[in-house]
C-alpha positions in Angstrom: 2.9 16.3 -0.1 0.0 18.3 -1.6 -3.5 18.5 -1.3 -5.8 17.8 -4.6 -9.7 18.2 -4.4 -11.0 15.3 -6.7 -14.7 16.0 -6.3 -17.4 18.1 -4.6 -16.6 16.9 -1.1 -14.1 14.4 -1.9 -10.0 15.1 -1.4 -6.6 13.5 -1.3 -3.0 14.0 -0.1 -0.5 12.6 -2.2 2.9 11.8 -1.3 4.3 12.9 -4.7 8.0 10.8 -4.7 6.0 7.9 -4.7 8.2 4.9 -3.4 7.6 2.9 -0.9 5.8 4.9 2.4 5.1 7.2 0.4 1.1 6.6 0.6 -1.7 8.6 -0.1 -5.0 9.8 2.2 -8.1 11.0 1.9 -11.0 13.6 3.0 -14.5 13.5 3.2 -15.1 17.0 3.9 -19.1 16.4 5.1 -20.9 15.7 8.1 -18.7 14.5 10.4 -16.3 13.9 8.4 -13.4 11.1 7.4 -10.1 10.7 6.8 -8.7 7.9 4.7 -5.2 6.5 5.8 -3.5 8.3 8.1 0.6 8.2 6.4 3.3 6.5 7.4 5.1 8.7 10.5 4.2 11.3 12.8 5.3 14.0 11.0 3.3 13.3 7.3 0.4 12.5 9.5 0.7 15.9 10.8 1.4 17.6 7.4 -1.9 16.1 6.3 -4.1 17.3 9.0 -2.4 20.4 8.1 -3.1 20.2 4.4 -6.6 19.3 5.5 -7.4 21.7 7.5 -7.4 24.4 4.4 -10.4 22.7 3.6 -11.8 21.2 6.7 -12.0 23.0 10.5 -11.4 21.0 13.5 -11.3 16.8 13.5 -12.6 14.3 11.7 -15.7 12.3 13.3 -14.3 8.8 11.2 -10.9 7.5 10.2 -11.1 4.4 7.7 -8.1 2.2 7.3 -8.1 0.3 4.0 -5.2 -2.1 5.5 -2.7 -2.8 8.3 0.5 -1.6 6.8 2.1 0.8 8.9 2.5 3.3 6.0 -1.5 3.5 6.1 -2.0 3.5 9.9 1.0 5.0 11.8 -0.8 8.6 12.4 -4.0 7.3 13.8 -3.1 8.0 17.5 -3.6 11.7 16.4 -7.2 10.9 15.7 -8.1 10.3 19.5 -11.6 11.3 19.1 -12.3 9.8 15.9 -14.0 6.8 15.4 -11.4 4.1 13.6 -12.6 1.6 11.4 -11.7 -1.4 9.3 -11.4 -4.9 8.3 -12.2 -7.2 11.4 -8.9 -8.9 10.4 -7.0 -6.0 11.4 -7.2 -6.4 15.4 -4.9 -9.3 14.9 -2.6 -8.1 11.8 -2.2 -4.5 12.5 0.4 -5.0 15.7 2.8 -7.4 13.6 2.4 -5.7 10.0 2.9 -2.2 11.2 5.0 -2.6 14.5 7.0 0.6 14.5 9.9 -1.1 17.3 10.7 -2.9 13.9 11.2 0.4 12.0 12.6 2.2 14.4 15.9 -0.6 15.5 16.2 -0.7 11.4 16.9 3.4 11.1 18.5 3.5 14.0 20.7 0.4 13.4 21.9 2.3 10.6 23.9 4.7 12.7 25.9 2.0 14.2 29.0 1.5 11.7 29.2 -2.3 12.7 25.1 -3.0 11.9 25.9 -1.1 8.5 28.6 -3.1 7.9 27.1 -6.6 8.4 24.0 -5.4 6.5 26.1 -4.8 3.6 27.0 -8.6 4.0 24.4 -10.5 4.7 21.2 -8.4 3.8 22.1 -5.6 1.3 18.5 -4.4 0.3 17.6 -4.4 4.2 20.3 -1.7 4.1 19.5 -0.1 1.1 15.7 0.3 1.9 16.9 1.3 5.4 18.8 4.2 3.8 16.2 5.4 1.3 13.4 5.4 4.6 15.7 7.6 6.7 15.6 10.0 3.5 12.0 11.0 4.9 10.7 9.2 7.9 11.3 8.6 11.4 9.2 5.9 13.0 9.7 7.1 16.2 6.8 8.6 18.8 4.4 6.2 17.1 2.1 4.4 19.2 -0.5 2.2 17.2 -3.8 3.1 17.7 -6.2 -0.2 16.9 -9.8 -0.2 15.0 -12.6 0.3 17.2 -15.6 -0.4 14.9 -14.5 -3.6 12.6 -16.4 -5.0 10.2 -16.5 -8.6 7.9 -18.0 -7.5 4.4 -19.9 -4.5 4.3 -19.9 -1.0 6.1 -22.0 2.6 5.6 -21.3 5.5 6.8 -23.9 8.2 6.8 -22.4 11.6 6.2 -25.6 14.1 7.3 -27.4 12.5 4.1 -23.9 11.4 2.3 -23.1 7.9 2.0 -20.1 6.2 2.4 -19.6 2.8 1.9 -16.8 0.5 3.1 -16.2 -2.9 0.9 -14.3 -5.7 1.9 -12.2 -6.8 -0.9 -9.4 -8.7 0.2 -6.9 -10.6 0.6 -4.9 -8.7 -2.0 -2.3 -6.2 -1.7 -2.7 -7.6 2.1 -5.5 -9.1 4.1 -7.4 -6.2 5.2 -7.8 -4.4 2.1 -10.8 -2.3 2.1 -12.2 0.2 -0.9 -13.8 3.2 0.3 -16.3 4.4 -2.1 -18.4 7.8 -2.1 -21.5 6.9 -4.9 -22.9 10.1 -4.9 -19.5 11.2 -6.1 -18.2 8.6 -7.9 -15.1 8.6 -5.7 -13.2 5.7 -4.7 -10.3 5.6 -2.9 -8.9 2.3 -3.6 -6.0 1.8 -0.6 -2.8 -0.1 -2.0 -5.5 -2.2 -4.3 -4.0 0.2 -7.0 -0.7 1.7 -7.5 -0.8 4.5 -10.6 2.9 4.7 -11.9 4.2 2.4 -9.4 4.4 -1.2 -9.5 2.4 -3.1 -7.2 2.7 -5.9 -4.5 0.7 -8.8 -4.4 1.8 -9.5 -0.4 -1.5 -11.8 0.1 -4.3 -13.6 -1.5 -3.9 -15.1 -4.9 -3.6 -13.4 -8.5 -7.6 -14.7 -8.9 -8.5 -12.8 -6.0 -6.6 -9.9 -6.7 -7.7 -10.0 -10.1 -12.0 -10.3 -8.6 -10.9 -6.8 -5.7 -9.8 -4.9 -9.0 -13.0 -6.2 -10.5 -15.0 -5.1 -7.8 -13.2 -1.2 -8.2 -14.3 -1.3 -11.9 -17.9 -2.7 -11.1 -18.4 0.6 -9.3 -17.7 2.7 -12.5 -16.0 5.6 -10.4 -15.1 8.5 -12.5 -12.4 9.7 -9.9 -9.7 6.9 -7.9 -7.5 7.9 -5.3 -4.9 5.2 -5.4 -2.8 4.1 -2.3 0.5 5.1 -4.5 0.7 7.4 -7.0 -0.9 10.3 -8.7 -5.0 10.7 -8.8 -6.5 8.3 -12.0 -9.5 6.7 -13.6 -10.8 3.4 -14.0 -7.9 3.0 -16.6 -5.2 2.6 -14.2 -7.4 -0.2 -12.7 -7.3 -1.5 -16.5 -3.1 -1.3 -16.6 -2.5 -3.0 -13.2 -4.8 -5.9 -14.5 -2.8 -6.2 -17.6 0.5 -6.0 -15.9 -0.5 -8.9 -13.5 -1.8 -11.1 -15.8 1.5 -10.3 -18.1 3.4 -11.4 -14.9 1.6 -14.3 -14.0 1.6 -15.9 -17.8 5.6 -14.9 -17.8 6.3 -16.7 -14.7 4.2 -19.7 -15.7 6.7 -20.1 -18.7 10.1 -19.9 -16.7 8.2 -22.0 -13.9 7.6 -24.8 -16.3 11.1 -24.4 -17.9 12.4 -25.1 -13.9 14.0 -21.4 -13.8 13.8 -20.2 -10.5 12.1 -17.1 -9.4 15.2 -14.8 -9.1 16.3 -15.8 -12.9 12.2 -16.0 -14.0 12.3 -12.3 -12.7 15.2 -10.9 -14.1 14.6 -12.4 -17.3 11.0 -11.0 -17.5 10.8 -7.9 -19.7 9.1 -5.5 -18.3 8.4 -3.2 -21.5 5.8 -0.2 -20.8 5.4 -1.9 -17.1 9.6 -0.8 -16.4 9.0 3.1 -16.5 6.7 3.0 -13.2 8.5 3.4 -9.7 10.4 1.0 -8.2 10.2 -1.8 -11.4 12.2 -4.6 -9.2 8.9 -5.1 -6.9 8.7 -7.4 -9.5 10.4 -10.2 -7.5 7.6 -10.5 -4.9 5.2 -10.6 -7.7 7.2 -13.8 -9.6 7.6 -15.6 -5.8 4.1 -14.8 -5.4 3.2 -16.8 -8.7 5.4 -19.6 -8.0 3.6 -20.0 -4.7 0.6 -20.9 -6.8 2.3 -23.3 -8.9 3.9 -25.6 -6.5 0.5 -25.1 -4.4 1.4 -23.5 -1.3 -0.9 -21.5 0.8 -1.5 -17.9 0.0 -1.1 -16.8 3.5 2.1 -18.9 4.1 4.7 -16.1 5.7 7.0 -14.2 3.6 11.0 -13.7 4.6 10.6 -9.9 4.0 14.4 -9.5 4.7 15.1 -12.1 1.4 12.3 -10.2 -1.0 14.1 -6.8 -0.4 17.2 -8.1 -0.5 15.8 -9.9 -3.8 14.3 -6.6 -5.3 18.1 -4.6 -4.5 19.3 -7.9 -6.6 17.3 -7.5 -9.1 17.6 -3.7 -9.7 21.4 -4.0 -9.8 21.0 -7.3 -12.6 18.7 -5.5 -14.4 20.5 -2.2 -14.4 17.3 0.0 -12.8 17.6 2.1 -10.1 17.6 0.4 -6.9 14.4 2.0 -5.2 11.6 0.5 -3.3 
């Protein structure tokens, strides 16, 4: 991890392997203060209060959560004084999208040489995934620490004079996704709406309405984007994750009408400038996602997580990329 000051008052920590927990926070080092994300264990969340505290003494008055996914939530508990915020739709997504138990019985089930074994059978990419997560995190200790100021569309902060404004702009990456945005900086720190040099996951909405939150990121013109994934950017990168959706959506439209399924859609997709960013066979989820569309389902009909990992490991091994998440 390291800390990068990206304007005046404005700063992030990035989580530089860039796979999947791997996110990225923020600072707003005036007024009170706020903190943006707040990692994915114990341990990061403590190495960015750390980091943050070469530029900022004591707590932060805020914490804004730009979505429920545990990787963007598990160190709020730290914050016991702050004020949490974020989409109204987290007080009832938070506890099943970011429910550490779940974590914790996967690492730990790893130990067990009889659990590795039938992993390796039955759910391969559970295990792999399993593995590359013990590389860094343990989900243990964590005990999830809920919004308590939610809001539906619209939120400001006011920073002694500093505003802060909090935008609705999901369902996307996942239903709560929210854009923090610092005007008199042109900062936004964009949550998992944007992955720079990674590929990203369309988990909820539509393409449309993941197409109209990137839209909304390059309405505000922000010189400087903190991404949830990946290195610090400009509006380009905003530019390239349109592109490569829209290539994904009019490639699976073809193998869709041809009556491929997604698996073979996805592994006969080439990738081109799009295969160079982290963990290419995310892909999968992105096809199934399109295919949704096609045959008309909901967008927030539930996904077998244990099938799309075990479809990305797939995937990576038929397309001869490393298998990374």
């Amino acid at each position: 991890m390291k800390l990068q000051q990206v304007s005046d008052h404005c700063f992030a920590v990035l989580n530089e392997t860039n796979r999947v927990c791997d996110a990225n926070s923020g600072l707003i080092n005036v007024g009170r203060g706020v903190v943006v994300d707040t990692q994915s264990d114990l341990a990061h969340a403590r190495q960015m209060i750390e980091l943050f505290g070469q530029v900022w003494s004591g707590m932060p008055g805020y914490v804004v959560l730009t979505h429920e996914d545990i990787d963007h939530v598990a160190g709020n508990q730290l914050f016991g004084d702050a004020e949490i915020i974020g989409h109204s739709s987290m007080l009832e997504r938070m506890r099943p999208a970011a429910d550490p138990a779940e974590y914790q019985k996967l690492l730990h089930g790893i130990d067990d040489p009889a659990t590795t074994a039938m992993l390796e059978t039955v759910h391969p990419g559970v295990l792999a995934v399993a593995r590359q997560l013990k590389q860094d995190y343990s989900f243990d200790g964590i005990e999830l620490a809920l919004p308590t100021t939610v809001f539906d569309e619209r939120y400001v902060l006011d920073l002694d004079g500093t505003e802060v404004h909090l935008i609705y702009a999901g369902p996307a990456h996942q239903l709560g996704d929210v854009i923090v945005h610092v005007p008199s900086e042109g900062v936004v720190f964009a949550g998992d709406l944007l992955f720079n040099e990674s590929t990203p996951m369309a988990w909820a909405g539509s393409y449309q309405q993941f197409f109209d939150a990137l839209d909304v990121i390059t309405t505000l013109s922000p010189g400087v984007i903190v991404p949830g994934h990946g290195p610090v950017c400009g509006i380009d990168a905003v530019a390239r994750e349109r592109e490569y959706f829209q290539y994904v959506l009019e490639e699976s439209r073809k193998a869709f009408d041809s009556g491929q399924s997604p698996a073979d859609a996805a592994a006969d997709i080439n990738l081109g400038p799009y295969a160079a960013w982290k963990a290419p066979a995310r892909l999968i989820i992105n096809v199934e996602r399109a295919y949704r569309e096609f045959r008309g389902e909901p967008t927030d009909a539930p996904w077998n997580t244990l099938a799309i990992f075990d479809g990305m490991y797939q995937l990576a091994q038929k397309s001869g990329v490393a298998v990374e998440f």
